[in-house]
C-alpha positions in Angstrom: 151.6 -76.6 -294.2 154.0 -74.7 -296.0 153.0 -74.4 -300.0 154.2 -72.4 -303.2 152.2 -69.7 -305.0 152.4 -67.6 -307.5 150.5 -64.2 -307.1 150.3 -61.3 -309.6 152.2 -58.4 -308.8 148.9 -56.1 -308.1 148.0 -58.4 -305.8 150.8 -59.1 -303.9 151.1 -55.2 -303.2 147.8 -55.1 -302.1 148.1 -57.8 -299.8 151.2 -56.6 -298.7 149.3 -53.2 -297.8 146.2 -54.9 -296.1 149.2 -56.4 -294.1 151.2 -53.5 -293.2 147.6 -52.1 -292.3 146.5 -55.0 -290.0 149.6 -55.3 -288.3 150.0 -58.5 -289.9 152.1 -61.4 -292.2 151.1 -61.4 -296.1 150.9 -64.8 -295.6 147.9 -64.0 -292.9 145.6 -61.9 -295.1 146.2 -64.8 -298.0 144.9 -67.5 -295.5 141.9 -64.9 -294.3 141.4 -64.4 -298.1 141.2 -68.3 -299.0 139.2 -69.0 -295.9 136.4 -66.3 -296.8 136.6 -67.8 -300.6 135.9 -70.9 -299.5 134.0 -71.2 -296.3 131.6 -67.8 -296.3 128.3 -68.3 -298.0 128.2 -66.3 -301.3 126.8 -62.3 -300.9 123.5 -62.5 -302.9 121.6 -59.4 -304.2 118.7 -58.3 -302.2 115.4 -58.7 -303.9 113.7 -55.4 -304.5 110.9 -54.1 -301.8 107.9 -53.1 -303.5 106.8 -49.7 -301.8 103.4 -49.0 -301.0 101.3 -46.3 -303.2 98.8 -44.0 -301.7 95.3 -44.4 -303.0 94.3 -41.3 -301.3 92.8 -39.0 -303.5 92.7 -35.2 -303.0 95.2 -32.7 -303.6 97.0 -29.9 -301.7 96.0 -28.7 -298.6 94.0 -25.1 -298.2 96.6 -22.6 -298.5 99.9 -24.6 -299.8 101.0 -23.8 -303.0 104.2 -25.2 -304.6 105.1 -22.5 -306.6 106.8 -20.2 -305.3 108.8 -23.3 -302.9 109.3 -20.8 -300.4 105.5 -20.9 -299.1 105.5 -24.8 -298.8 108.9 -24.4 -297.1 107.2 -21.5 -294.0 104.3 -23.6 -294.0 106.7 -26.9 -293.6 108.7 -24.4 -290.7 105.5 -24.0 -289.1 104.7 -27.1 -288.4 107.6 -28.1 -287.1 107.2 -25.6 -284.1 
């Protein structure tokens, strides 16, 4: 079906431009456009994920320090070999 529109001038270049980029008509990324308006189910923010806290009590293990960094960082090299 063939229909009238009128767009705003920002958006007509940027559709024009998601065209060009697509290898496709303006009038093909207004229908995509419309179709994902109306037919996708609405993004919705993801709830927040609580993160589980340590109850471990204690502090740092025998010989770490964190002052100066450079000791926690060898001791961190260490381990990794």
């Amino acid at each position: 079906m063939r229909t009238q529109i009128t767009l705003e001038d920002d958006l007509y270049r940027v559709a024009c431009a998601v065209a060009e980029r697509q290898g496709t008509t303006v009038s093909e990324v207004i229908v995509q456009a419309l179709r994902r308006q109306l037919f996708e189910p609405p993004v919705t923010a993801r709830q927040p994920v609580e993160l589980p806290v340590s109850s471990a009590s204690g502090g740092l293990m025998p010989g770490v320090t964190l002052e100066p960094k450079s000791g926690l960082w060898a001791l961190l090299d260490d381990e990794a070999v």
